[in-house]
MIDOSE-1310 file (N, C-alpha, C; in nm, 2 decimals, decimal comma, always signed):
residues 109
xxxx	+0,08/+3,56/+0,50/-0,04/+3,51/+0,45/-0,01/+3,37/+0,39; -0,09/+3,27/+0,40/-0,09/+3,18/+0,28/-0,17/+3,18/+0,20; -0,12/+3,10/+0,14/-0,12/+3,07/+0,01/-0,20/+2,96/-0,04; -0,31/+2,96/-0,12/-0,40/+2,84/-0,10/-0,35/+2,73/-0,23
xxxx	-0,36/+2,62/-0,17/-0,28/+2,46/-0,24/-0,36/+2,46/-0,36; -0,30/+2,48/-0,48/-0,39/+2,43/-0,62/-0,39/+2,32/-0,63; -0,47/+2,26/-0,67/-0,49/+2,11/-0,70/-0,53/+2,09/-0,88; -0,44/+2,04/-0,93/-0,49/+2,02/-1,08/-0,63/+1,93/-1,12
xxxx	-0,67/+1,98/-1,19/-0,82/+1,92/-1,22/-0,83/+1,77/-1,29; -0,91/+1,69/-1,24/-0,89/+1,55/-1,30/-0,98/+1,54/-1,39; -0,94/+1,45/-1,47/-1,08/+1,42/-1,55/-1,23/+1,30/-1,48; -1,34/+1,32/-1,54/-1,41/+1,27/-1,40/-1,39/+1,17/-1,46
xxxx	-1,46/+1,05/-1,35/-1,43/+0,90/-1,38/-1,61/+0,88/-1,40; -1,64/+0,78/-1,45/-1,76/+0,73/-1,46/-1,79/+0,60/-1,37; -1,67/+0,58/-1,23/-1,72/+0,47/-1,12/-1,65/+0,38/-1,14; -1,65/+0,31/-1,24/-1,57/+0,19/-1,27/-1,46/+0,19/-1,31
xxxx	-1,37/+0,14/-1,31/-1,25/+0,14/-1,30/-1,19/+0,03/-1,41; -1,11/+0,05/-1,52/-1,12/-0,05/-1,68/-1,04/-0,19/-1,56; -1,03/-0,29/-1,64/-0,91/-0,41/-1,53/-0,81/-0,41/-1,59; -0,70/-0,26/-1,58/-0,60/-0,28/-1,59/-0,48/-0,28/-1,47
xxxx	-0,40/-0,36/-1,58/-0,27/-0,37/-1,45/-0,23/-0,25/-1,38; -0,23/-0,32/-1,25/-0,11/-0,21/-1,17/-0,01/-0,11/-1,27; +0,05/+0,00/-1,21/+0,13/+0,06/-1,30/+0,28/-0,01/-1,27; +0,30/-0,08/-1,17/+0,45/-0,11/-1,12/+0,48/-0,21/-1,21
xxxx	+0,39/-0,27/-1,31/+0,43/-0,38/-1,42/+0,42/-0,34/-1,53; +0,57/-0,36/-1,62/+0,58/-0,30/-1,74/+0,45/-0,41/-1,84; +0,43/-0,30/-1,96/+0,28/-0,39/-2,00/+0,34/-0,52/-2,07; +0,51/-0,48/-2,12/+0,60/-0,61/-2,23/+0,54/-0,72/-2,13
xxxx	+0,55/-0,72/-1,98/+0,61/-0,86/-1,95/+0,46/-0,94/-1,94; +0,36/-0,84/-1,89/+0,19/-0,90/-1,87/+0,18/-0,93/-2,01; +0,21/-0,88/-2,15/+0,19/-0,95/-2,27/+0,25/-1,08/-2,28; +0,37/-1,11/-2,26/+0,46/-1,21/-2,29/+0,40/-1,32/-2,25
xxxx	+0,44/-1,46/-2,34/+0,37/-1,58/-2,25/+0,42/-1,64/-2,21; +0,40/-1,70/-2,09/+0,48/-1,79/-2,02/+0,53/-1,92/-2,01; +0,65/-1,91/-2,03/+0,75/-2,04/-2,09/+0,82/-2,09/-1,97; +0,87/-2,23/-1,92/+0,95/-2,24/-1,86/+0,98/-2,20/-1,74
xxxx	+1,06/-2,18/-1,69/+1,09/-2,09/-1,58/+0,99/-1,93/-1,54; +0,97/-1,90/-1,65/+0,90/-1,79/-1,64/+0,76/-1,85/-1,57; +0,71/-1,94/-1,63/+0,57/-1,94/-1,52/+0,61/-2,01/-1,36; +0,72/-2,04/-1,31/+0,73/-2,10/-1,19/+0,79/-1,99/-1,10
xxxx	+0,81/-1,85/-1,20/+0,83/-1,75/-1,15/+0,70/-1,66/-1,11; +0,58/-1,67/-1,19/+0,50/-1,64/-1,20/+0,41/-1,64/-1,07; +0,43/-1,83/-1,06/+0,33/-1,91/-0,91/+0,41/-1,86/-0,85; +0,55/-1,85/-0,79/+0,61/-1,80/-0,70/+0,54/-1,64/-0,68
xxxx	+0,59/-1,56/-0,77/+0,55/-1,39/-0,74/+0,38/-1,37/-0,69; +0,30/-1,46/-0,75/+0,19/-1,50/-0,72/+0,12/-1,54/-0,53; +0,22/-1,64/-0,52/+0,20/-1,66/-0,39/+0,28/-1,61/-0,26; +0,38/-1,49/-0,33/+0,43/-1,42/-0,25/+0,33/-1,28/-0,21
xxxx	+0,26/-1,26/-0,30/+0,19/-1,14/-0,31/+0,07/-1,20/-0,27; +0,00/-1,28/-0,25/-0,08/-1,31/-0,20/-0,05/-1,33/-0,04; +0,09/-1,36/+0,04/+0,08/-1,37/+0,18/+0,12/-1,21/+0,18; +0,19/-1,12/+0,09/+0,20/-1,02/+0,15/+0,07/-0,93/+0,17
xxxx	-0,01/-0,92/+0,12/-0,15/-0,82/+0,12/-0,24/-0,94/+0,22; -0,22/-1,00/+0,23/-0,30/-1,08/+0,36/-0,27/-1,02/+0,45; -0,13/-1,08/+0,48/-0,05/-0,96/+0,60/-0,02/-0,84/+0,61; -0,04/-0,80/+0,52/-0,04/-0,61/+0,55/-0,20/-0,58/+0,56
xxxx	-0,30/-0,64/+0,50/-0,41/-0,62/+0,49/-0,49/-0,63/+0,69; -0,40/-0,76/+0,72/-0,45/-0,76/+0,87/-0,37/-0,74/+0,95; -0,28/-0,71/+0,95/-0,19/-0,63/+1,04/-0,26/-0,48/+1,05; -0,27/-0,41/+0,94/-0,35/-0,27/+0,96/-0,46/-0,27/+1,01
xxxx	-0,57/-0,38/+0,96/-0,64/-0,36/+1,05/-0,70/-0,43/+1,20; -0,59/-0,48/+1,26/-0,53/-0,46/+1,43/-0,47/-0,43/+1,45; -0,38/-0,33/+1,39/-0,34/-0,19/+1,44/-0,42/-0,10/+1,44; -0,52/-0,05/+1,35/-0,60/+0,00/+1,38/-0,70/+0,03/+1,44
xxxx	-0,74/-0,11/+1,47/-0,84/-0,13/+1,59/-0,80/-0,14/+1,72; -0,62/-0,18/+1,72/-0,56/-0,15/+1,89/-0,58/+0,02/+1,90; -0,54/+0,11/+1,76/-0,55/+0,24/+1,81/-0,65/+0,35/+1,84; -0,77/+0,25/+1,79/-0,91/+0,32/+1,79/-0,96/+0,27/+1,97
xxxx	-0,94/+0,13/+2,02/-0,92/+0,12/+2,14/-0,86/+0,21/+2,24; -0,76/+0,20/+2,23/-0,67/+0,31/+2,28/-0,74/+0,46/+2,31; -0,79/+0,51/+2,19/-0,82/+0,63/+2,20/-1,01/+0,64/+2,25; -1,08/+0,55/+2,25/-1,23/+0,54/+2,32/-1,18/+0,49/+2,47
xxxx	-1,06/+0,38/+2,51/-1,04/+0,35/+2,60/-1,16/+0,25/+2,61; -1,12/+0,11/+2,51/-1,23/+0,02/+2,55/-1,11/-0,11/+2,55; -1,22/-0,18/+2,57/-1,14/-0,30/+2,55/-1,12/-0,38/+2,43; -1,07/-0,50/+2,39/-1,00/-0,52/+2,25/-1,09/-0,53/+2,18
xxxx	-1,26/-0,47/+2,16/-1,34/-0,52/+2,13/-1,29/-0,46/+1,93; -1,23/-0,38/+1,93/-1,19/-0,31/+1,77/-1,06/-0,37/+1,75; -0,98/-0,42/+1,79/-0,84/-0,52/+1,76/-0,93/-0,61/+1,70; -1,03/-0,71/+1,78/-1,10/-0,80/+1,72/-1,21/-0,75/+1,57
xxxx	-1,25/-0,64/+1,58/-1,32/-0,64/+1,45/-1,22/-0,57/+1,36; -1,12/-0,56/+1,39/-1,00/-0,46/+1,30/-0,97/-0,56/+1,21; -0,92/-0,63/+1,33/-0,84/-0,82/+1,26/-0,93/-0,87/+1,14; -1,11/-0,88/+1,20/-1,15/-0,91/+1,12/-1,20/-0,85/+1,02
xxxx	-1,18/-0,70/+0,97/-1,21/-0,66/+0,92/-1,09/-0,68/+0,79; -0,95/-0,60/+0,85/-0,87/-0,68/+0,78/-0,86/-0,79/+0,64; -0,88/-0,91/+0,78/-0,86/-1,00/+0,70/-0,95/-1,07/+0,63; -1,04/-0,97/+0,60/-1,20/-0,98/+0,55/-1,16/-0,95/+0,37
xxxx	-1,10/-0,82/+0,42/-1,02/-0,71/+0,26/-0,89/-0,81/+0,20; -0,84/-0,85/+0,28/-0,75/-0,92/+0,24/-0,76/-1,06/+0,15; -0,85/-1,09/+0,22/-0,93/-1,22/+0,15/-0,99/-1,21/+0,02; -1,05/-1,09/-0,01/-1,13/-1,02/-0,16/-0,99/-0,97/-0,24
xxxx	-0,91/-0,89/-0,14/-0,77/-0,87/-0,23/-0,72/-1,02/-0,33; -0,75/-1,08/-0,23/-0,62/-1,22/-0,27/-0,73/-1,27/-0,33; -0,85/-1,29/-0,34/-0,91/-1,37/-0,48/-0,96/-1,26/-0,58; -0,89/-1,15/-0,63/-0,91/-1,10/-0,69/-0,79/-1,07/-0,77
xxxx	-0,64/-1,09/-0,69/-0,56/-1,14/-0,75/-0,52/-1,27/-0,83; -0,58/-1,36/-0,79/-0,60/-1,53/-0,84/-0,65/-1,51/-0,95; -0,79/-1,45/-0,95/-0,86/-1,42/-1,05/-0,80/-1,38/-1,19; -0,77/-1,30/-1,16/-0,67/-1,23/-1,30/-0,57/-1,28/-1,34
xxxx	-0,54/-1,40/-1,25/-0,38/-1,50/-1,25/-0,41/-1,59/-1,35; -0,53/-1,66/-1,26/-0,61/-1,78/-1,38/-0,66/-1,73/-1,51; -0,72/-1,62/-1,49/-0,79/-1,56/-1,64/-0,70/-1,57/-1,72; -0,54/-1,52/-1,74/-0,45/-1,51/-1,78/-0,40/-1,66/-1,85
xxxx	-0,40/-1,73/-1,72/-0,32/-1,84/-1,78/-0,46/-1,94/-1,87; -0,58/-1,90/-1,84/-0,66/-1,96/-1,96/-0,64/-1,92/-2,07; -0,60/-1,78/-2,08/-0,64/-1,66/-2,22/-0,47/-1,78/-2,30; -0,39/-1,80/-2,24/-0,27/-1,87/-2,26/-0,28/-2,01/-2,35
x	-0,29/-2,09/-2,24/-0,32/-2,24/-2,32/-0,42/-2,28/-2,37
């Protein structure tokens, strides 16, 4: 017999979501302010992470749209809205990242 999967109970959310950081950044370093090398590290990690979620953001969706093709058996008409769908998410990703970049460096100087 199995055995049925418990799932621990969440607390509910009320929709909105607070604007906190990702967890993969310790909170010391988003406190700290930026000096020197530190903010040209900053534009760097900034505009690295902005081509990577562009590019993962539309790569997935033309791959997904090549595999939704594939499986209706049409033609690239979902590569083409995948792509743009994509790079649609990608585009709100990446000025939503900016956003919180500049906010930052106002709350700063």
């Amino acid at each position: 017999m199995r055995e049925a999967i418990r799932t621990t109970s969440r607390p509910p959310t009320t929709g909105a979501l607070p604007d906190a950081p990702p967890p993969c950044y310790p909170s010391a370093a988003l406190t700290a302010p930026m000096q020197g090398n530190a903010r040209a590290l900053a534009y760097f990690a900034l505009f690295t992470e902005i081509g990577f979620v562009l590019f993962v953001t539309t790569l997935g969706g033309a791959l997904g749209g090549h595999w939704l093709d594939q499986q209706l058996g049409t033609s690239p008409i979902f590569v083409v809205l995948g792509f743009l769908l994509g790079a649609g998410l990608g585009a709100v990703a990446d000025y939503r990242l900016v956003s919180r970049f500049l906010k930052r460096l106002d709350s700063e100087g």
